[in-house]
N, C-alpha and C positions, 0 to 999 in steps of 0.2 A: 504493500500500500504506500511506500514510502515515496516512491517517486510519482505515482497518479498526487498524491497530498503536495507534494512541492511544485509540481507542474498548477496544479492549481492555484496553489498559494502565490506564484512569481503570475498566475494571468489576472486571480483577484487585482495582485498589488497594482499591477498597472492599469488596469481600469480603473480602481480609483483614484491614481497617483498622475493619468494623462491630463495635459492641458485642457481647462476649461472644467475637470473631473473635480470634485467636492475637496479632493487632499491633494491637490497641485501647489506643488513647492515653489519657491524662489529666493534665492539669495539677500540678503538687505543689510542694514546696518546696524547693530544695538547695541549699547554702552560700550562705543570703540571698537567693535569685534565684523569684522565680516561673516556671516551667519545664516544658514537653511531656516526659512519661516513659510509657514502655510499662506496663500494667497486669500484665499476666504473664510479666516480666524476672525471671529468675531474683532470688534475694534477696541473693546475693553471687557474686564470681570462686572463690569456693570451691569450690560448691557444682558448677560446671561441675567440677572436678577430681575433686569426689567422686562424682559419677555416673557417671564411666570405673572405677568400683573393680570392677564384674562384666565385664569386657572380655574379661579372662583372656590367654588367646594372639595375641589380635591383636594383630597389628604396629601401635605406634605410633612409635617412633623409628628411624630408619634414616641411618646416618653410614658413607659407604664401605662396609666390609665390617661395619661392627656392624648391629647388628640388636634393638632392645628392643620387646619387649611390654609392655603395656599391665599385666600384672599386674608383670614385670622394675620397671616404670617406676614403680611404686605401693612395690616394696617400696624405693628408692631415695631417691625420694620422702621415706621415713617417717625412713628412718636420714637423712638429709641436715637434716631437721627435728628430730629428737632431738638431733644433734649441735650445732644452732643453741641449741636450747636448754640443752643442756649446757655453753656459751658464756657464757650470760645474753642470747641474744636472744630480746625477749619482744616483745606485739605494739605496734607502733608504731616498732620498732627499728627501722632501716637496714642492707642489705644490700647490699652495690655486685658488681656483677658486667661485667670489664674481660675477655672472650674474642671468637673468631671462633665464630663459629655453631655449636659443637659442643653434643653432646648436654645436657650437664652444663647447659648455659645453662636449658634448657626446665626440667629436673629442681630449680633451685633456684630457680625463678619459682616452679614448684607447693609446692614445701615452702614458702617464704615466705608464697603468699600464704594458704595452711590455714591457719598459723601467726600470722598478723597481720603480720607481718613486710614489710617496704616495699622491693622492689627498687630501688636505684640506678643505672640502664642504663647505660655506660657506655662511650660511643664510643669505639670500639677504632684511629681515625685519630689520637687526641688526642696533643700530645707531650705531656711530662709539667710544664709548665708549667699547661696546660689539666685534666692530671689530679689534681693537685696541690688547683685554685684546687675541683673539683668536690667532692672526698675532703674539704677543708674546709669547703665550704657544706654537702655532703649528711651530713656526721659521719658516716659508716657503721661497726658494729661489726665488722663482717667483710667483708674485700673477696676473690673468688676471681678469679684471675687465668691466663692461659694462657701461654705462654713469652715473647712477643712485649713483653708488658704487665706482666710481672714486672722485665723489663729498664728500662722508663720509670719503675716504679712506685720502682727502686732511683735514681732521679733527681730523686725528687720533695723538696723538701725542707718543712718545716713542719709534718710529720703527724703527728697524734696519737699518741705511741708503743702506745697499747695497741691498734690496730690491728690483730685476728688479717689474716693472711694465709693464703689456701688455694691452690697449687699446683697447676692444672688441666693435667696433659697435660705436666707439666713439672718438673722437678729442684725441690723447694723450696730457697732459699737459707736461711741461720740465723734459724729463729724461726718462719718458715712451716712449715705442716704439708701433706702432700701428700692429695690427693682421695681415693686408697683408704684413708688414716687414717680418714675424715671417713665411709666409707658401711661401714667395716668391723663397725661397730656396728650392730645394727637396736634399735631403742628407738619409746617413744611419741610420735606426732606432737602436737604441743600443737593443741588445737582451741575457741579462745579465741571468744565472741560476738564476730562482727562487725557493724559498721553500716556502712549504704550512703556514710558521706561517710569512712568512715575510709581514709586512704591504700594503695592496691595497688602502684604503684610510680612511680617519679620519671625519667621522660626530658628528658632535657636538647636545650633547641633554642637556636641561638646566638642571641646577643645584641645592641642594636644599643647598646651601650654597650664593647662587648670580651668582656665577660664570658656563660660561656651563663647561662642561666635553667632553674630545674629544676620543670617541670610536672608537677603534682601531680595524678595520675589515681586515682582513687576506684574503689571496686568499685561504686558509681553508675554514672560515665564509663564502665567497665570492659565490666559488664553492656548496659547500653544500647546500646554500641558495637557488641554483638555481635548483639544483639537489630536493630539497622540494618544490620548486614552481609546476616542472615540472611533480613529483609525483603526486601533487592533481588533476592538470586537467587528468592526465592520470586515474588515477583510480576514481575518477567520474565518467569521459566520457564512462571506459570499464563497470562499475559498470551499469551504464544506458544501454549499449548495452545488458548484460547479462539478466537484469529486464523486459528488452523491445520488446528485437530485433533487431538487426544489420539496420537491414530496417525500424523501428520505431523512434528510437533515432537520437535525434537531434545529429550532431557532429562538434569539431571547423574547420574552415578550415586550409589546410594545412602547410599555408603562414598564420602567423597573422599579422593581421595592430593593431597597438596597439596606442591608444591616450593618451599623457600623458597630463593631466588637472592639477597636481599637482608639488610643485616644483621639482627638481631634486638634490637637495641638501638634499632630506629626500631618507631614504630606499623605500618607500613605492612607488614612484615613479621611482626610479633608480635602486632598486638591484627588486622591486619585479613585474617591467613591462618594463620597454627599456631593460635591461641587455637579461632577459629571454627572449623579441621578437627579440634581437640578435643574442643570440642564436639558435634560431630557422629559422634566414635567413631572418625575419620580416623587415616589414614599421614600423618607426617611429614616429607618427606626434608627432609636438611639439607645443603648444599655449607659447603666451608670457604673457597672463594670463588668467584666465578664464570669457568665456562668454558663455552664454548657446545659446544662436544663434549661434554663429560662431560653436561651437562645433557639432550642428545640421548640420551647412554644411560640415563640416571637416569630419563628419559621412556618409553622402551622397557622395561626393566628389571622397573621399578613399577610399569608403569600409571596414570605421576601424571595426572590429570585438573585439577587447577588450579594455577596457577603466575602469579604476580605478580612483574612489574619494572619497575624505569623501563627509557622505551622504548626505551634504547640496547638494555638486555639481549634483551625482545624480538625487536628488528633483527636481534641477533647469531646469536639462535636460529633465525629464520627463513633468515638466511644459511647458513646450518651447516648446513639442514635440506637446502638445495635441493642440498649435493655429499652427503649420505651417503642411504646404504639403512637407517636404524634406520626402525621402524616405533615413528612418531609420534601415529595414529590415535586414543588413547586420552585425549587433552587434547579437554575442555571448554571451559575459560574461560584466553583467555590474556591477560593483564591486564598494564596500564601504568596504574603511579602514581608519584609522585614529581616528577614533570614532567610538560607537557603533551605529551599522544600528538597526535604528528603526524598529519593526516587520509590521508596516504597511507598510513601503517601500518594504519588499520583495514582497506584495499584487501586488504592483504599478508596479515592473517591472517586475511580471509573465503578469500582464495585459497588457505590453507595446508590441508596434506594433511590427510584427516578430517572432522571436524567443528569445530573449534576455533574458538568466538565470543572476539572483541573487547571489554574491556572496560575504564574506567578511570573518573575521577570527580573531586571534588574535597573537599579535607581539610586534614585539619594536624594535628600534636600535640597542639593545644589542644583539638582536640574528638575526640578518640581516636582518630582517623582519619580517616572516609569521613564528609562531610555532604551531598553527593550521588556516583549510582555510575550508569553507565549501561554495560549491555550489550546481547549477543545483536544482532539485527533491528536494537532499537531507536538502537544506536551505529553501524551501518552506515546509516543512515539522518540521522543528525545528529553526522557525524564531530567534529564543530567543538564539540559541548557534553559539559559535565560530569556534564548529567542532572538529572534532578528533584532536589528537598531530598526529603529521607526524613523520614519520619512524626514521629522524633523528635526534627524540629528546626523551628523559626522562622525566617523569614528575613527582612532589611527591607537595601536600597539607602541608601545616606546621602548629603550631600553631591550628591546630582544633578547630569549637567548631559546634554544631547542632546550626540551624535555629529555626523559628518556627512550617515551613513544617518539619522539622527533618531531614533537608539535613545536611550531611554535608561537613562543609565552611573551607575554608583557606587560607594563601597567595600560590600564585602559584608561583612553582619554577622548574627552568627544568635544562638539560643538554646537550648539542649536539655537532657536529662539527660545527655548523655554529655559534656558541655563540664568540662574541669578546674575544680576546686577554685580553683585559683589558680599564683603561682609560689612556691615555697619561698625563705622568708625576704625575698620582694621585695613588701611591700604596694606599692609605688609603682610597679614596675612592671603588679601586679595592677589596682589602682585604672585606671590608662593602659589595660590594653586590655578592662577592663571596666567597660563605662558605663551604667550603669543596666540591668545584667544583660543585657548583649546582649555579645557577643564583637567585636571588632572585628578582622576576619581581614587586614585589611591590601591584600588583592585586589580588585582594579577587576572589575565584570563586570556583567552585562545578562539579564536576564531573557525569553523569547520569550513569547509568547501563550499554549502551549500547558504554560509552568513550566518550561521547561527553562532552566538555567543557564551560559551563558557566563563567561567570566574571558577577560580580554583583557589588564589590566597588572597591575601591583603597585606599591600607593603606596609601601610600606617599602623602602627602600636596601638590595636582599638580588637575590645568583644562587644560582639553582637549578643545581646545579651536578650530576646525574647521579642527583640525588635527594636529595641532602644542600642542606643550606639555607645559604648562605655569606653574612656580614651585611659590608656594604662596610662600616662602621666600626671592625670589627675586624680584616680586614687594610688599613685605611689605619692603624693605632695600629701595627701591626706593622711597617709601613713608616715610620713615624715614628720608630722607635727607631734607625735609622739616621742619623748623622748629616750626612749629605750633601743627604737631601730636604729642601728647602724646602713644597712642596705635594704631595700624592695625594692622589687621587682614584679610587676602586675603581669599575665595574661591571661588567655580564655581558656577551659579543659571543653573538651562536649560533653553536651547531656540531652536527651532524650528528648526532655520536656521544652528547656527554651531555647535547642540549639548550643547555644553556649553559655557556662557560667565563670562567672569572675574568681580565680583564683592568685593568688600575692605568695611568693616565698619570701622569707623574713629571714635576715641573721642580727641578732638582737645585741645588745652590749654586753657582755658576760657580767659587769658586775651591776646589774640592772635588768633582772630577767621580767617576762611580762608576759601574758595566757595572750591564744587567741580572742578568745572571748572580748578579754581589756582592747586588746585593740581595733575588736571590731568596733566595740562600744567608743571606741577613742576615734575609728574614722565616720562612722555614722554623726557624731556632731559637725560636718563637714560636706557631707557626700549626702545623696539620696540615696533611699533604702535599696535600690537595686544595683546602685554601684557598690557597696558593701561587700567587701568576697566571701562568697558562701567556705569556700576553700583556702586554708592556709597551712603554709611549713614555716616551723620553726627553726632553725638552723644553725648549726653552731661552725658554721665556715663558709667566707666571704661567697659571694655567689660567682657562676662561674662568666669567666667575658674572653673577646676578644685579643686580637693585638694592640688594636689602638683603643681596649679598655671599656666597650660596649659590653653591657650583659646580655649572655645569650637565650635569651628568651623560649627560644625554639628546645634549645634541650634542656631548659626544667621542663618544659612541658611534658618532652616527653622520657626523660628521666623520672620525675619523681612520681609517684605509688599514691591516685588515691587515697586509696585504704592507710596511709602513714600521715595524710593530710589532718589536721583538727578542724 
């Protein structure tokens, strides 16, 4: 089948990619870069917002027992924007927003971004040292906060006193005002010209210095990203019609309901599934965190049809599914991203009840998400790849060298519209990971004959840690403040459940010894609970390095013995 699927897939692509065809490319210019952009990408992330305005009754937000429509969601919207502006946020301003997945998150994305107004996502894992150091790099005028993150945010110390505060779901303390203050108004939305490089919002990806880094994603990036989402399912889905048969192939529904499992302060979750099922006139559902029960019925319930996790969540779903009777039937696409999907999972969810394809790809922050996406057929067929680059990107190999198969490897680096502006306030780190307008993703990987993409390592000193990105420099800085370690040294071991877990070998001061324990407890005042290493060695001799002095990372990994870990 493998070559009828590729013959299709190379005649899909060029039907939809010929001139005049809906995903015809061209060259342009965008913050300095010479660069592949779609011809007929909308002209801003606005304007996706403003063309849900005749929706009316249809369900777009769904949180537990709430329930909003699409015009509910519109008139919300507007007072949540008039009120920004009744503020003095105007466009260009900063808006930071510190909740768990509830409705309110999506409703103040869309008033922001009509408005000009720049989200500041904000990992809801961070202590408030981490939120503190963000709320001063990103200056936001208004930050809305949900219970959890009102309680860090009263920890934080060095902030700007004129800071409104909003009260999402939550008691406000003195000075904050609470969420039905802010919508009880209905007022005019400001609707300010926008341009394609002007700022839509700022996620933060951590740093290999301690500090994260705030990615500055454009209604460029924005658009594009969604204009490559919406490529892959189309040329899959036509790609299988062509192989198939119009009447053979399975196909998405018209309307998708889309579940979001993951948080919304990552791309993976907001630019590369709510965004796209609003654009498309879609349901939303939103979890306030994940449980694979509940997900089970939220699936039955809804009739969600697409549903993205890292592949632990997936597992959990699949497990869940095989003890109950909910009827699961109505899922299309079930998707793993954040980590690499294990080639037995793709087995598990071709076998899963229904119809439900496999899907997952490879991405990052930096390029808005997805810079290749591979499902359906085609990922049951090439468990092991990430899938073609998508139309609106460039890609080149660097640094070469052959494997032992004779492949050959290199860092992967691409170019497109949908690639960030830069990092906020960091030319230097800007500059570093772009080189002559090419992105520099940091991933080892290999290319096959037929453009499909591998990823096999990662040059940069980072575990992936369940979808979340953990940079071994900043929790060895965080074990350094301790004063008993002499050396650490952070990486990733595998584990089943999130892909990878964070592990630290320690050689401590002899006359100054000190538990695991203590030191988790000593880097957790610093780090978020997930950078925290589950795994640690204690060691009583210098760890082992290089010639010019670098620790080698690679063989504690795989030198040291679980099982001898605390």
């Amino acid at each position: 089948m493998s070559e009828l699927l590729q013959r299709s897939l190379l005649s899909a692509w060029r039907e939809l990619t010929a001139p005049g065809a809906k995903y015809e490319t061209r060259r342009m210019e965008a913050y300095g870069r010479s660069v592949i952009g779609y011809v007929r990408a909308p002209e801003n992330l606005a304007q996706i917002w403003n063309d849900t305005a005749d929706l009316g009754d249809r369900d777009y937000l769904v949180f537990e027992d709430e329930r909003l429509t699409y015009a509910e969601a519109h008139d919300r919207v507007r007072a949540v924007g008039a009120w920004l502006a009744r503020q003095g946020v105007g466009k260009g301003d900063r808006v930071a927003i510190a909740m768990r997945n509830y409705p309110e998150w999506m409703l103040i994305q869309w008033a922001c971004t009509v408005m000009g107004a720049v989200v500041v996502g904000m990992n809801a894992w961070w202590v408030a040292d981490e939120m503190a150091y963000v709320l001063n790099d990103a200056a936001p005028k208004v930050i809305f906060c949900d219970a959890e993150r009102l309680q860090r945010l009263a920890e934080c110390a060095g902030l700007d006193s004129s800071l409104q505060v909003v009260a999402v779901r939550a008691e406000p303390p003195s000075g904050a005002l609470a969420w039905d203050e802010v919508i009880a108004e209905q007022g005019e939305l400001p609707r300010p010209r926008l341009h394609p490089e002007d700022d839509v919002c700022i996620f933060y990806t951590s740093g290999t210095t301690g500090f994260p880094k705030g990615a500055q994603l454009t209604h460029l990036s924005c658009v594009s990203g969604l204009m490559n989402q919406n490529f892959s399912g189309e040329v899959q889905n036509r790609a299988a019609e062509i192989a198939f048969g119009a009447g053979r192939s399975v196909q998405p529904p018209v309307i998708p309901v889309a579940l979001v499992t993951t948080p919304l302060f990552h791309a993976t979750a907001n630019n590369t599934l709510a965004q796209p099922a609003t654009m498309a006139g879609g349901k939303v559902v939103l979890m306030r965190k994940w449980d694979a029960t509940e997900a089970a019925r939220l699936i039955e319930a809804e009739r969600v049809s697409h549903m993205t996790g890292v592949p632990l969540i997936v597992r959990e779903l699949i497990t869940s599914a095989a003890a109950t009777e909910r009827d699961l039937g109505s899922l299309f696409m079930l998707g793993g991203g954040g980590a690499s999907f294990p080639p037995d999972l793709v087995d598990k969810v071709d076998a899963f009840p229904g119809t439900a394809f496999a899907g997952t790809g490879f991405g990052m922050t930096e390029a808005n998400g997805s810079i290749t996406i591979i499902s359906r057929e085609f990922f049951s067929e090439r468990p092991r790849s990430c899938g073609k680059v998508l139309p609106g990107f460039e890609i080149k190999l660097i640094d070469t060298y052959a494997d032992a198969a004779g492949r050959e490897l290199g860092e992967v680096c691409v170019k497109g519209a949908s690639v960030i502006k830069g990092y906020l306030n960091r030319p230097e780190a800007t500059a570093e990971t772009f080189v002559d307008g090419w992105l520099h993703t940091g991933d080892i990987g290999y290319l096959d004959e037929d453009g499909y993409l591998y990823v096999v390592d990662r040059k940069k000193d980072m575990v992936l840690r369940g979808g979340e990105n953990v940079f071994c420099a900043e929790v060895e800085a965080a074990f350094f403040r301790h004063p008993a370690v002499v050396e650490v040294s952070v990486f990733g071991v595998e584990d089943e459940r999130l892909g990878e877990e964070v592990a630290a070998a320690v050689m401590l001061r002899p006359d100054q010894p000190a538990s695991a324990a203590e030191l988790r407890e000593s880097a957790a005042r610093y780090l978020a609970a997930y950078k925290v290493p589950r795994w640690i060695w204690l060691l009583d001799e210098p760890l082992p390095r290089n010639a010019s002095g670098k620790i080698l990372r690679r063989e504690l990994r795989t030198t040291l013995r679980l099982e001898e870990a605390d």
